[in-house]
N, CA, C and O atoms as a GROMACS GRO file, in nm:
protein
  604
    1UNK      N    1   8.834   4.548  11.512
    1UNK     CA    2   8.724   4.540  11.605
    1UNK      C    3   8.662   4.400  11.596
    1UNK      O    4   8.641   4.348  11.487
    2UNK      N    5   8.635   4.342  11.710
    2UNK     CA    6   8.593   4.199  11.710
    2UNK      C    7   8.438   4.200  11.766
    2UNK      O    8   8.396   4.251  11.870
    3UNK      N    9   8.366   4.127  11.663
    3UNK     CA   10   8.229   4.123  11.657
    3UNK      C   11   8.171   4.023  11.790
    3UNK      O   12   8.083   4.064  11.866
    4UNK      N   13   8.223   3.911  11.801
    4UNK     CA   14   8.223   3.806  11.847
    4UNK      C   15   8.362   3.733  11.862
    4UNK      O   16   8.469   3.726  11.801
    5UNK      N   17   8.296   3.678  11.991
    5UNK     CA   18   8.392   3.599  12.057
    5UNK      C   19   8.403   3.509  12.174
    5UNK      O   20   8.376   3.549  12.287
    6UNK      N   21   8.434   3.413  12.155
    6UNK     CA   22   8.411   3.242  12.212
    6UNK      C   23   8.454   3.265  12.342
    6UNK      O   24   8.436   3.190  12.438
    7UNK      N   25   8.516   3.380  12.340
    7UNK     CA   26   8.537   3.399  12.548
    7UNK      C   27   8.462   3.461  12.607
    7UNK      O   28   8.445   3.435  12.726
    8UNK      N   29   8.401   3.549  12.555
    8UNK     CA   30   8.303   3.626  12.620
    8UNK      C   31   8.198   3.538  12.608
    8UNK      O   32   8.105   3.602  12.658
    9UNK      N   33   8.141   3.397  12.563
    9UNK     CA   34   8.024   3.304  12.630
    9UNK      C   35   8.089   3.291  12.756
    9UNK      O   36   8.201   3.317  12.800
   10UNK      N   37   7.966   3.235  12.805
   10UNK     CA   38   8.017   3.094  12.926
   10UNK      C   39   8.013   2.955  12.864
   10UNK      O   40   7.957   2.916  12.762
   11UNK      N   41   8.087   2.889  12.954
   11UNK     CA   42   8.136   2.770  12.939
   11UNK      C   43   8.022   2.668  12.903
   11UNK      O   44   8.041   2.570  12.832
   12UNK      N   45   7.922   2.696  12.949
   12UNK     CA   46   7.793   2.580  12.900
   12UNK      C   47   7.719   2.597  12.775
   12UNK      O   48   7.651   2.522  12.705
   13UNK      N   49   7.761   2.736  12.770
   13UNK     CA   50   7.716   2.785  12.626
   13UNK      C   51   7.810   2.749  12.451
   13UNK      O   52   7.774   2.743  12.334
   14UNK      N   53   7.936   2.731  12.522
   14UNK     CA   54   8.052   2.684  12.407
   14UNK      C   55   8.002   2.577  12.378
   14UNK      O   56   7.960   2.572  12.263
   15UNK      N   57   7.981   2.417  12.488
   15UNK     CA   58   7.985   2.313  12.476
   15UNK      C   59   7.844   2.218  12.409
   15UNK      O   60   7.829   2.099  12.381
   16UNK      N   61   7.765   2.330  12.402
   16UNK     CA   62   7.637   2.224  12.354
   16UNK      C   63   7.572   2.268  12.214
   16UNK      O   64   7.567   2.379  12.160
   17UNK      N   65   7.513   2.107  12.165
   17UNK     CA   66   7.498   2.120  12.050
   17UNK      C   67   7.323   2.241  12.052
   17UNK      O   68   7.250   2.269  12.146
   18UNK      N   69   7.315   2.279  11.914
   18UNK     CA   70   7.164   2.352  11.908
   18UNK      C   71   7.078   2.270  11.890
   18UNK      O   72   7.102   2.156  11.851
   19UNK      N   73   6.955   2.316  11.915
   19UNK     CA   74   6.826   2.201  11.870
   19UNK      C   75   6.811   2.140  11.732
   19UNK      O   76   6.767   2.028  11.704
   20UNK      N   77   6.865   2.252  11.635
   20UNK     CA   78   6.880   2.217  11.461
   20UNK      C   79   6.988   2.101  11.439
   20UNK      O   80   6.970   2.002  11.369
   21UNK      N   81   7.085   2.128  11.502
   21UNK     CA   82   7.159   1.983  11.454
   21UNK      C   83   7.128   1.863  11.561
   21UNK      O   84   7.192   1.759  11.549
   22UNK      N   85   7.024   1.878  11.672
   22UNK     CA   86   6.983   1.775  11.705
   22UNK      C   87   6.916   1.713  11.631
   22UNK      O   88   6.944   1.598  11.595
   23UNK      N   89   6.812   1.780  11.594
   23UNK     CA   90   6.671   1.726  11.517
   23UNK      C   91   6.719   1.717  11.351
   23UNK      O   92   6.647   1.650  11.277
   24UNK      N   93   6.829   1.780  11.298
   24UNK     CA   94   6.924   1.732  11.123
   24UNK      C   95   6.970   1.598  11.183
   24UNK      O   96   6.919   1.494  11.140
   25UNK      N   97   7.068   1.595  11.286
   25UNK     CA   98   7.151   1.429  11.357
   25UNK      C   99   7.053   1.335  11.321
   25UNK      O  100   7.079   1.245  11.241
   26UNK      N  101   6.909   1.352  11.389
   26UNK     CA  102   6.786   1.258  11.416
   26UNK      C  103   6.753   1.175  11.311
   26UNK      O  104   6.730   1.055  11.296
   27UNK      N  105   6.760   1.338  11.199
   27UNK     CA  106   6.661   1.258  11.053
   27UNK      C  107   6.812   1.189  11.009
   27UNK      O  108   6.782   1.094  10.937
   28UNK      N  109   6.897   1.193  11.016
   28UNK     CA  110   7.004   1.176  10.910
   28UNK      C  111   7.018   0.999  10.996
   28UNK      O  112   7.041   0.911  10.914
   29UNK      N  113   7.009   0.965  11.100
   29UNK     CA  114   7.012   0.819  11.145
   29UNK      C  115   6.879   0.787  11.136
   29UNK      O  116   6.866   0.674  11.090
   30UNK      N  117   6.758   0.850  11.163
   30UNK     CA  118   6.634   0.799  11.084
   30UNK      C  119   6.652   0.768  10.955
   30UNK      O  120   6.674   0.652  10.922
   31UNK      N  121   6.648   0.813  10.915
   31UNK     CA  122   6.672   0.794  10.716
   31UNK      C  123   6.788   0.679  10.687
   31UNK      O  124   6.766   0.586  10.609
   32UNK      N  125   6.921   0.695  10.760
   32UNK     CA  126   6.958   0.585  10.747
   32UNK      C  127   6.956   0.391  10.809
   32UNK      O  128   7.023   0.296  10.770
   33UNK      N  129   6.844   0.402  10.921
   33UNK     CA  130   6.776   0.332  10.976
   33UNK      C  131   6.692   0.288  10.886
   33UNK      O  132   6.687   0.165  10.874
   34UNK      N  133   6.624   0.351  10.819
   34UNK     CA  134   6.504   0.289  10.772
   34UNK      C  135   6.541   0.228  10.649
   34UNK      O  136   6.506   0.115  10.616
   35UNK      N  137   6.637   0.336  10.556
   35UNK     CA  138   6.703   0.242  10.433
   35UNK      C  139   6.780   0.113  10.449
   35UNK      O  140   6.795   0.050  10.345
   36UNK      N  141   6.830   0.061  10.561
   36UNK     CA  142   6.904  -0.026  10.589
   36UNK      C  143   6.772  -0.153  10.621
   36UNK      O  144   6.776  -0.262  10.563
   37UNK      N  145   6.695  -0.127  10.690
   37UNK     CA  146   6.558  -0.234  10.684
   37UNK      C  147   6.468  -0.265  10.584
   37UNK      O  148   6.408  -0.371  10.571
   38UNK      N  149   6.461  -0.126  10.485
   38UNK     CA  150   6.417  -0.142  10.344
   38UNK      C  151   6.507  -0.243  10.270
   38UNK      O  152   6.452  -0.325  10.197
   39UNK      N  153   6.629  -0.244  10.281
   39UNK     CA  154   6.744  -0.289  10.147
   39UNK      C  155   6.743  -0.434  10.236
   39UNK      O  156   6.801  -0.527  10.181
   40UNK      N  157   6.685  -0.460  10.361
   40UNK     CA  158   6.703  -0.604  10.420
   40UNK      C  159   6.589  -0.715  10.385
   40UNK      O  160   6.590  -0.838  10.392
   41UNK      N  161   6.475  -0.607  10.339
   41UNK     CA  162   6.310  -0.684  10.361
   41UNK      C  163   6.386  -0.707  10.176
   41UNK      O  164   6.412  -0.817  10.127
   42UNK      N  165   6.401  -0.613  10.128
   42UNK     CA  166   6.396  -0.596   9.935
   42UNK      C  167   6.499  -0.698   9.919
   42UNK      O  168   6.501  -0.738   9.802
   43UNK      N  169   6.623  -0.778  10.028
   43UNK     CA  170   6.695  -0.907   9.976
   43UNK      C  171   6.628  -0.998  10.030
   43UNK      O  172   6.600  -1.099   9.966
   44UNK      N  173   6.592  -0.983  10.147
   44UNK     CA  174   6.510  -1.150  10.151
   44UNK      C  175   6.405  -1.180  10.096
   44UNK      O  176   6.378  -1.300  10.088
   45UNK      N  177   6.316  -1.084  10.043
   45UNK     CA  178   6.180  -1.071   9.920
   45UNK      C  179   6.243  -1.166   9.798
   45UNK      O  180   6.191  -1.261   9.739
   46UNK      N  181   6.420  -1.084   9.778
   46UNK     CA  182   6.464  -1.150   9.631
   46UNK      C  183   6.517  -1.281   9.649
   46UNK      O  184   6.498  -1.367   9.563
   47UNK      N  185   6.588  -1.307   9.761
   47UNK     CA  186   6.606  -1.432   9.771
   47UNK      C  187   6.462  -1.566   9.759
   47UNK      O  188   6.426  -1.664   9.693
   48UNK      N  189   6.437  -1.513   9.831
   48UNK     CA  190   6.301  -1.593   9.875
   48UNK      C  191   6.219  -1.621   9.693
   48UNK      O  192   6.165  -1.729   9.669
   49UNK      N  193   6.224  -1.492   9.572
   49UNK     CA  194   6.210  -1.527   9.456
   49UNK      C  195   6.293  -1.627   9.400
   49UNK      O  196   6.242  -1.727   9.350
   50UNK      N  197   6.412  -1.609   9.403
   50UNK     CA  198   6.489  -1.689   9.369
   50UNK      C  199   6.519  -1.829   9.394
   50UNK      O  200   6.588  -1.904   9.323
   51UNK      N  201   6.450  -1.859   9.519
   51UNK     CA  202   6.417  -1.999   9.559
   51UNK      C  203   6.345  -2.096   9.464
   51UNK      O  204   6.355  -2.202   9.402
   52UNK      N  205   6.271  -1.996   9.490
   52UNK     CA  206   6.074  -2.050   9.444
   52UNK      C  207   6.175  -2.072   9.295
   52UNK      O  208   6.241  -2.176   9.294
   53UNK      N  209   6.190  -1.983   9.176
   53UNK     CA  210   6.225  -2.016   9.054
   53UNK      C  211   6.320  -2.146   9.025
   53UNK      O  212   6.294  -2.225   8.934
   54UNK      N  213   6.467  -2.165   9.142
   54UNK     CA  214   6.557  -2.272   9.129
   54UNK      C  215   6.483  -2.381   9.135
   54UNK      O  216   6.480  -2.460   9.040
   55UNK      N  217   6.378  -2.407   9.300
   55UNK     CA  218   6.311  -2.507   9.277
   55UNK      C  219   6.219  -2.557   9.184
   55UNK      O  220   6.194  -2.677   9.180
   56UNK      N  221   6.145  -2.440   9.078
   56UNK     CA  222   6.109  -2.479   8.968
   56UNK      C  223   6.178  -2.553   8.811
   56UNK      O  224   6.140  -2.639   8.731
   57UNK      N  225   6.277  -2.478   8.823
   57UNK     CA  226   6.374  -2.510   8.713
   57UNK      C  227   6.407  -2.623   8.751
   57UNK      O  228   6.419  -2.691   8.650
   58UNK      N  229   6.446  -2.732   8.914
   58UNK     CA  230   6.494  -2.821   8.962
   58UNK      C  231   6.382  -2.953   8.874
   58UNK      O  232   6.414  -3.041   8.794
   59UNK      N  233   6.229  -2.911   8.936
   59UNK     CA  234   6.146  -2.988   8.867
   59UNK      C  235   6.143  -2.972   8.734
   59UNK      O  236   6.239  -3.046   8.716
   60UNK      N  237   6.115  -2.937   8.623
   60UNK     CA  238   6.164  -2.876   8.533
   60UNK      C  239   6.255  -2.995   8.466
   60UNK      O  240   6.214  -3.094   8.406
   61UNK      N  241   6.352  -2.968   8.487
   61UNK     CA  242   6.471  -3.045   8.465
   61UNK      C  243   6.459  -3.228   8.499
   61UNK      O  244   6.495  -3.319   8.425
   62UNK      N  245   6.403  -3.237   8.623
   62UNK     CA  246   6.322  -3.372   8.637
   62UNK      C  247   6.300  -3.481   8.519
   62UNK      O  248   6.346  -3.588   8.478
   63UNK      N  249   6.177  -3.359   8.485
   63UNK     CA  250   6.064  -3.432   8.412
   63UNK      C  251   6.157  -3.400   8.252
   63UNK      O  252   6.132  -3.464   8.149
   64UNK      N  253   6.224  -3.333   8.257
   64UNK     CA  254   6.317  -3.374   8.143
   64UNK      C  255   6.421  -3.489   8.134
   64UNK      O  256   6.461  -3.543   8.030
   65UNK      N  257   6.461  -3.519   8.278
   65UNK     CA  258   6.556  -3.644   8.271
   65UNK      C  259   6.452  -3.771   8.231
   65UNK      O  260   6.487  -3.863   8.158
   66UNK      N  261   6.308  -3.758   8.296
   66UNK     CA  262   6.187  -3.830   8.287
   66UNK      C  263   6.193  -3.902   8.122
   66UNK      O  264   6.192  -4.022   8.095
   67UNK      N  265   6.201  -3.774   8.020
   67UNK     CA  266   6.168  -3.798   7.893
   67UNK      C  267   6.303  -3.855   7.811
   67UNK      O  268   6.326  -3.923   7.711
   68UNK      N  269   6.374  -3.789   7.910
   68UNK     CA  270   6.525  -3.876   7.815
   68UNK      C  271   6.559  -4.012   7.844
   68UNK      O  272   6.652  -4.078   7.798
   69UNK      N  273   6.463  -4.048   7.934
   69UNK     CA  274   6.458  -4.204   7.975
   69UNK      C  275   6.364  -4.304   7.838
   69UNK      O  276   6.377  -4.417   7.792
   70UNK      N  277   6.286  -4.206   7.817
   70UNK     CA  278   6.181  -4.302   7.751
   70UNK      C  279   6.225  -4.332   7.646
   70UNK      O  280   6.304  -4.248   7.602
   71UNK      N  281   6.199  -4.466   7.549
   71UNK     CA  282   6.258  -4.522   7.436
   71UNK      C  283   6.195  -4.480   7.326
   71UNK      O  284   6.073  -4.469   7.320
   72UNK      N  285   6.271  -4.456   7.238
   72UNK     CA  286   6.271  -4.386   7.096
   72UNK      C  287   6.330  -4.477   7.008
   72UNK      O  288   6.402  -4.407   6.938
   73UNK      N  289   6.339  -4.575   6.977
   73UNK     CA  290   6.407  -4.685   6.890
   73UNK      C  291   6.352  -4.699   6.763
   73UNK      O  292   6.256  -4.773   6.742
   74UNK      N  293   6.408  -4.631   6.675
   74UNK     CA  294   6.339  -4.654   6.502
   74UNK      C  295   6.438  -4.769   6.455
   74UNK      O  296   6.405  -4.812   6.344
   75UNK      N  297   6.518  -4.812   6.493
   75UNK     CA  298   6.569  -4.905   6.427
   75UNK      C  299   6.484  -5.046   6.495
   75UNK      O  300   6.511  -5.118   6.400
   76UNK      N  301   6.429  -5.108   6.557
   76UNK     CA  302   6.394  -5.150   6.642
   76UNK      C  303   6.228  -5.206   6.512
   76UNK      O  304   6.153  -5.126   6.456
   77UNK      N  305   6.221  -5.357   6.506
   77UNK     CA  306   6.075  -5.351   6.425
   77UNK      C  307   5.976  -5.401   6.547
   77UNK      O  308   6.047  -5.459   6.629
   78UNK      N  309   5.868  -5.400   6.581
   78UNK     CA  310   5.771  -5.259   6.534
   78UNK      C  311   5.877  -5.137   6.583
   78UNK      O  312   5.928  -5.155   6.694
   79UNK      N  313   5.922  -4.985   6.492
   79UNK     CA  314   5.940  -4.892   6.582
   79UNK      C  315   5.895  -4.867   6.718
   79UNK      O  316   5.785  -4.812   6.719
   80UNK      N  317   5.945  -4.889   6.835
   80UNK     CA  318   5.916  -4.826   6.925
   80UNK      C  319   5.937  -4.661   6.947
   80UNK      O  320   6.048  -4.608   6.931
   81UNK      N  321   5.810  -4.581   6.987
   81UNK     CA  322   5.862  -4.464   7.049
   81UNK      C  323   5.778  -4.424   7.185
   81UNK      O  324   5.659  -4.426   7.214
   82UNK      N  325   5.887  -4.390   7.247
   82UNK     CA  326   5.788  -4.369   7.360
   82UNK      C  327   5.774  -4.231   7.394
   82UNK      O  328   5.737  -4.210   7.510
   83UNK      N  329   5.796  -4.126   7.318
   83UNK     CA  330   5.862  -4.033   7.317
   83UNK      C  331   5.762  -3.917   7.256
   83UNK      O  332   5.799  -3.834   7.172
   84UNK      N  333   5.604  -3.926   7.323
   84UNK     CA  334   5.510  -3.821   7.273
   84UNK      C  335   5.483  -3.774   7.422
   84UNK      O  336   5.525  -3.809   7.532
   85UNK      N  337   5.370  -3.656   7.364
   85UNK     CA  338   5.351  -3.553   7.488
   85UNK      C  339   5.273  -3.640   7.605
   85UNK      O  340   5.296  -3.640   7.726
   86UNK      N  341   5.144  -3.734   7.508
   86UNK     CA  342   5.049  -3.788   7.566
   86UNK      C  343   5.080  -3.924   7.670
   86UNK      O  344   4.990  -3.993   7.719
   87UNK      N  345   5.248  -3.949   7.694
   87UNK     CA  346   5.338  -4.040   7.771
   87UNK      C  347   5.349  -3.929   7.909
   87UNK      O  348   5.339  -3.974   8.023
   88UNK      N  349   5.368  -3.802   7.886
   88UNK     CA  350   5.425  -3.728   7.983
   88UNK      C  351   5.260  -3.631   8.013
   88UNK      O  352   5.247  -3.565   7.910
   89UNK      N  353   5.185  -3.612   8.071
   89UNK     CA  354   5.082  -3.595   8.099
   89UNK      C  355   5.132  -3.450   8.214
   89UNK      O  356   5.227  -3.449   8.291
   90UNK      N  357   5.040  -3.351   8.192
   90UNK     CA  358   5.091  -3.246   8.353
   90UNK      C  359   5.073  -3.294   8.467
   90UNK      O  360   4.974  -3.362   8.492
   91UNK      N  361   5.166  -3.265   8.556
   91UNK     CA  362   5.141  -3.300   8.656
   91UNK      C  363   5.212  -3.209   8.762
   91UNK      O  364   5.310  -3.136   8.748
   92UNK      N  365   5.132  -3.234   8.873
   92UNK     CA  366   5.217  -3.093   8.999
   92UNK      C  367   5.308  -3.162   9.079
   92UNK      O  368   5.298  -3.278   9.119
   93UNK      N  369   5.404  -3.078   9.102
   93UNK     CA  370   5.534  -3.116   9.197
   93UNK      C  371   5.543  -3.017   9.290
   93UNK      O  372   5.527  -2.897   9.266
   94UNK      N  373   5.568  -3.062   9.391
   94UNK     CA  374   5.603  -2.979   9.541
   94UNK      C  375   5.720  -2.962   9.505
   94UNK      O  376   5.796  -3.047   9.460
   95UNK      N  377   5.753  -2.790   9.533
   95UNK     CA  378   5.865  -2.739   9.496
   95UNK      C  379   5.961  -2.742   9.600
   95UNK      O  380   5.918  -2.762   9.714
   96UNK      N  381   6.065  -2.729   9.586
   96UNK     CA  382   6.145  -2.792   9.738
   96UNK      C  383   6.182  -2.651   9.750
   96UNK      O  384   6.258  -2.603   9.666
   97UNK      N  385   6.140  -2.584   9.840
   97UNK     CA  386   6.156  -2.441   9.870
   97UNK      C  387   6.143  -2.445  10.024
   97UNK      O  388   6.046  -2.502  10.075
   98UNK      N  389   6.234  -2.390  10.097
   98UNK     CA  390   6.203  -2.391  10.231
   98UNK      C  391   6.034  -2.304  10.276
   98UNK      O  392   5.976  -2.204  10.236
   99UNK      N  393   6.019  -2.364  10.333
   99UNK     CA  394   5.887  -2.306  10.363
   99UNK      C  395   5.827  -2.292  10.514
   99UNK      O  396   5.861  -2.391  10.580
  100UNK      N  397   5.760  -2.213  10.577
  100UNK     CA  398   5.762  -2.131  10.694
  100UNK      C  399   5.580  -2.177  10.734
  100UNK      O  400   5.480  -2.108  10.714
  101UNK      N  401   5.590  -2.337  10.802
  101UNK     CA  402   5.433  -2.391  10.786
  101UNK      C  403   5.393  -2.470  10.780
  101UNK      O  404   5.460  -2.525  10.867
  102UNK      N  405   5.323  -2.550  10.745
  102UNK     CA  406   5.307  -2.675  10.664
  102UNK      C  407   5.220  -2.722  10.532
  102UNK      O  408   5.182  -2.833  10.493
  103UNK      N  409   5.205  -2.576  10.478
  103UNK     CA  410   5.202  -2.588  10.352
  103UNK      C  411   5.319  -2.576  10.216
  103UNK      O  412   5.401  -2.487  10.194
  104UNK      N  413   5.290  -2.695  10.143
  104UNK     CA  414   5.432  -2.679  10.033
  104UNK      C  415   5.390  -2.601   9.933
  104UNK      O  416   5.280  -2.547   9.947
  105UNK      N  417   5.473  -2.574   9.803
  105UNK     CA  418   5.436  -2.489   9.721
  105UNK      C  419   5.456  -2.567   9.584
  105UNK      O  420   5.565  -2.594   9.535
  106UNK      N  421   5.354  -2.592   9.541
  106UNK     CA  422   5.304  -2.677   9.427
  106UNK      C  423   5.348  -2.609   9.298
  106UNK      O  424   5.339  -2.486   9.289
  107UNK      N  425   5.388  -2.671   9.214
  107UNK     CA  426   5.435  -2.638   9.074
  107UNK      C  427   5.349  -2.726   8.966
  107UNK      O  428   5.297  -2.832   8.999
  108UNK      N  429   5.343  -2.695   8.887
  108UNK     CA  430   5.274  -2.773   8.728
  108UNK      C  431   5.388  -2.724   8.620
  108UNK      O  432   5.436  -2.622   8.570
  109UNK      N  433   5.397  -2.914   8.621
  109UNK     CA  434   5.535  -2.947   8.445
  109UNK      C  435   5.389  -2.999   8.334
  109UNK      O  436   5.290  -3.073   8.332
  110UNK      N  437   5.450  -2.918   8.270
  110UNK     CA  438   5.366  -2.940   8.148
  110UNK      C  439   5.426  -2.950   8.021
  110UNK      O  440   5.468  -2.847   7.969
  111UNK      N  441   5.437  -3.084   7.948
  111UNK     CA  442   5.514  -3.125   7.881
  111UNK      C  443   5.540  -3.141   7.774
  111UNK      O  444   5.583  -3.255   7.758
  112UNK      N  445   5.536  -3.067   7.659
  112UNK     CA  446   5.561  -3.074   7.492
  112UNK      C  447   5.653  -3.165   7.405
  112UNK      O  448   5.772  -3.173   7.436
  113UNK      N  449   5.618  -3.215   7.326
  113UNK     CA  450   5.696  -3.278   7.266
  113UNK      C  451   5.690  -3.272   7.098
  113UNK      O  452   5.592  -3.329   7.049
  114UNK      N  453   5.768  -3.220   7.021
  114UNK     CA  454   5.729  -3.226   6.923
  114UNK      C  455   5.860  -3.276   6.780
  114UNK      O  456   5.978  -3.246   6.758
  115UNK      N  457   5.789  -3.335   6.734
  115UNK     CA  458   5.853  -3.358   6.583
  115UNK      C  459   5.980  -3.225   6.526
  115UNK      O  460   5.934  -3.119   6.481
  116UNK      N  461   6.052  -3.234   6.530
  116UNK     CA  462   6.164  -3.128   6.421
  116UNK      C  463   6.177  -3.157   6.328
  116UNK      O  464   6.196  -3.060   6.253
  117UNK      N  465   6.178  -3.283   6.265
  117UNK     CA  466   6.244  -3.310   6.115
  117UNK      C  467   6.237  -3.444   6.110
  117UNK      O  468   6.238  -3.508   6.214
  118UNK      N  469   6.227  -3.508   5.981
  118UNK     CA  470   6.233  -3.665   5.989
  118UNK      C  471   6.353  -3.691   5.951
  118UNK      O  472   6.387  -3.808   5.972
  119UNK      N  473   6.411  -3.640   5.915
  119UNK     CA  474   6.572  -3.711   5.843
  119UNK      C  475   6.675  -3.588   5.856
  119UNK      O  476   6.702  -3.521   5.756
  120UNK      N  477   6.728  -3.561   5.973
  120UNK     CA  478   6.743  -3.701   6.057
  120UNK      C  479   6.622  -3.702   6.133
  120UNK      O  480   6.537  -3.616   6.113
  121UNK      N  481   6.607  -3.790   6.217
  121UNK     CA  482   6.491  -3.765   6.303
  121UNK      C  483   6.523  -3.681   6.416
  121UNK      O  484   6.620  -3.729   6.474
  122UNK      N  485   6.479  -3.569   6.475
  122UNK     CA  486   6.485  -3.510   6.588
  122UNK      C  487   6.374  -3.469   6.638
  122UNK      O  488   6.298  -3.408   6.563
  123UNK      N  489   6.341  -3.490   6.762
  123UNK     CA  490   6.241  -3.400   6.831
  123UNK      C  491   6.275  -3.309   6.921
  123UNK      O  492   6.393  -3.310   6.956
  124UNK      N  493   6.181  -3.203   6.984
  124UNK     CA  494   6.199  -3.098   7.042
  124UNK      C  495   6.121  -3.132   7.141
  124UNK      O  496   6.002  -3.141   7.113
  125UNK      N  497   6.176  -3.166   7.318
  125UNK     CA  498   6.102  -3.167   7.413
  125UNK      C  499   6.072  -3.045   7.494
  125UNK      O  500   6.187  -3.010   7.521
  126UNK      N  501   5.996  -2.961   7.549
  126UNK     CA  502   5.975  -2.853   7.605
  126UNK      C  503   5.909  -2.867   7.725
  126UNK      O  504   5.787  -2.882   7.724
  127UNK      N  505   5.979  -2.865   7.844
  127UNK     CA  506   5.895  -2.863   7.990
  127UNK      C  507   5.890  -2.720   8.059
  127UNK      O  508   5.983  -2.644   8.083
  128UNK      N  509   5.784  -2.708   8.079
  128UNK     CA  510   5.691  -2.559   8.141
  128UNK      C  511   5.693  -2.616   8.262
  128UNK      O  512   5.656  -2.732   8.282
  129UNK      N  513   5.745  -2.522   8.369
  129UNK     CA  514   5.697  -2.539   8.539
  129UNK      C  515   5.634  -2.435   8.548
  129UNK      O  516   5.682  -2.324   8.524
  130UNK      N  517   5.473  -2.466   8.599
  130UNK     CA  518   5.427  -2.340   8.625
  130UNK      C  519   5.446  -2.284   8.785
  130UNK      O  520   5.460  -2.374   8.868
  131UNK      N  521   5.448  -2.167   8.827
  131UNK     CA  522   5.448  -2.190   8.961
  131UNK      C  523   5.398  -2.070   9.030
  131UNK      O  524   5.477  -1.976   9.023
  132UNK      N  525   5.286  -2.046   9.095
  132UNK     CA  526   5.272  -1.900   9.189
  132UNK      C  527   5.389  -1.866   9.290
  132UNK      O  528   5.470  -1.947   9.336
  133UNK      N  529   5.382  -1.746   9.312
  133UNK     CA  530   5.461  -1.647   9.425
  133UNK      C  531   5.361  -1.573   9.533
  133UNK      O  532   5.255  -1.533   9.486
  134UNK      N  533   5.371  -1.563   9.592
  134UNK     CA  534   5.247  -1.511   9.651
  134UNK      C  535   5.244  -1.317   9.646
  134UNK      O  536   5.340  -1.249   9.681
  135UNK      N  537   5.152  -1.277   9.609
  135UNK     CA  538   5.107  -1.137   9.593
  135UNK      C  539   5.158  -1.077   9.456
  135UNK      O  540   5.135  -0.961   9.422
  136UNK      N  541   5.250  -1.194   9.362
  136UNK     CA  542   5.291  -1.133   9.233
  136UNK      C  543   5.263  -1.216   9.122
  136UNK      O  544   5.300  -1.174   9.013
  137UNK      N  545   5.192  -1.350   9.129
  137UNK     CA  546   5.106  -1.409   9.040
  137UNK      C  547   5.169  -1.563   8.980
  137UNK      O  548   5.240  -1.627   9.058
  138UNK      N  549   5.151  -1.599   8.893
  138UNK     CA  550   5.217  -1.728   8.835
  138UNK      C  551   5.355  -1.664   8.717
  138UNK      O  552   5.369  -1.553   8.666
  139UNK      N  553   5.432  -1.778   8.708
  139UNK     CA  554   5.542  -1.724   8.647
  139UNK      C  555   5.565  -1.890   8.603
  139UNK      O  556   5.494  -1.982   8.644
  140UNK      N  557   5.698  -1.906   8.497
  140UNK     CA  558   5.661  -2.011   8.410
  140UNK      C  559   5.828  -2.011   8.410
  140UNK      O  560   5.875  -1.897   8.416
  141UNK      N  561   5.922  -2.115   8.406
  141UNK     CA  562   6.044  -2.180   8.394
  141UNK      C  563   6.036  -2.307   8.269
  141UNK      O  564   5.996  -2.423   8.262
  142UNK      N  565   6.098  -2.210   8.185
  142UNK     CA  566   6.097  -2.379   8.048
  142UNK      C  567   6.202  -2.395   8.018
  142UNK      O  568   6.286  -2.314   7.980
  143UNK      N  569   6.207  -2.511   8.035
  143UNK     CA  570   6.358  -2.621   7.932
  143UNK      C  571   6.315  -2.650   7.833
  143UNK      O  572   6.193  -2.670   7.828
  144UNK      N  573   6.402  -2.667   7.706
  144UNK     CA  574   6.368  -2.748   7.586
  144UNK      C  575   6.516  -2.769   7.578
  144UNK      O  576   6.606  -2.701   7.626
  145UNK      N  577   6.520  -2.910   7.487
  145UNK     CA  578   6.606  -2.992   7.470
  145UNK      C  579   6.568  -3.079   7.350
  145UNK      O  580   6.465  -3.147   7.352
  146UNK      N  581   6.644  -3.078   7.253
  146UNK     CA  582   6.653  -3.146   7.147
  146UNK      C  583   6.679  -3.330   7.160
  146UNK      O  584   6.786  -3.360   7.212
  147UNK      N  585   6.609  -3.421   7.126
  147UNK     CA  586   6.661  -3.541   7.121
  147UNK      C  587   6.666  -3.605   7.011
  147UNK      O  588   6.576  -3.564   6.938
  148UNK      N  589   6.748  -3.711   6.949
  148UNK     CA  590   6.716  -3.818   6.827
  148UNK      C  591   6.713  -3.920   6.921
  148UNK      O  592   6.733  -3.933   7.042
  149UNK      N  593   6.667  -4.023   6.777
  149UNK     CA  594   6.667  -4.181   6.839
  149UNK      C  595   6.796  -4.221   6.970
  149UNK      O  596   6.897  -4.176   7.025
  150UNK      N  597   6.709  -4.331   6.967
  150UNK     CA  598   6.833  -4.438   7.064
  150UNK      C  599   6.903  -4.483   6.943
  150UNK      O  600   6.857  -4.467   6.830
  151UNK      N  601   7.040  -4.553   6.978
  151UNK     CA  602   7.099  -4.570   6.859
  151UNK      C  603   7.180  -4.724   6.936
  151UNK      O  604   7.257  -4.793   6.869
   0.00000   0.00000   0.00000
């Protein structure tokens, strides 16, 4: 005995979808609509971090080529050194970050230098870029790099 059966509809009745898998279809491309604009805003948010930090580390690195310039000569009478913090002073650098405006985005190198050992002689240079992000606060990129004398 047959309960049901696809011939005894009519023909307009076989062919169309119900309101439930209209409105399941709906959410299921809603939901995947909206995750696809979420996961687009959440990479260009990270890129856009990742800028801001390279161009910090870029300055950063600068003001470290800055200090590996300066003369350190102990063999040299009077010793010359040129090679303290109070030579390299903070100072702000426009971060080379593309930017959407005509405001740039300012960084602060702030520059350490310190004594390691006298024999041999080495010092320890340390450059801090400070730098804001906007709505997530300041964040900090440091190099340190070991130097001895000129020789």
């Amino acid at each position: 005995m047959k309960l049901w059966s696809s011939t005894r509809l009519p023909a307009e009745k076989r062919c169309a979808f119900s309101l439930t898998e209209v409105v399941i279809s709906l959410a299921i491309t809603s939901l995947t609509a909206s995750v696809m604009v979420s996961s687009y805003v959440l990479s260009a948010r990270s890129a856009d971090w990742v800028a801001h930090s390279s161009a910090a580390e870029i300055a950063a690195q600068a003001r470290i080529e800055q200090t590996r310039a300066a003369k350190w000569d102990t063999q040299a009478t009077p010793i010359v050194d040129e090679l303290v913090s109070s030579n390299f002073p903070p100072s702000a650098v426009v971060l080379s970050v593309p930017v959407v405006g005509t405001a740039p985005v300012y960084g602060t190198n702030i520059t350490t230098v310190t004594l390691v050992s006298e024999e041999p002689r080495l010092k320890m240079v340390q450059v801090d870029c400070v730098w804001p992000y906007p709505l997530r606060g300041l964040f900090t990129n440091t190099v340190i790099v070991y130097r001895g004398p000129d020789q």
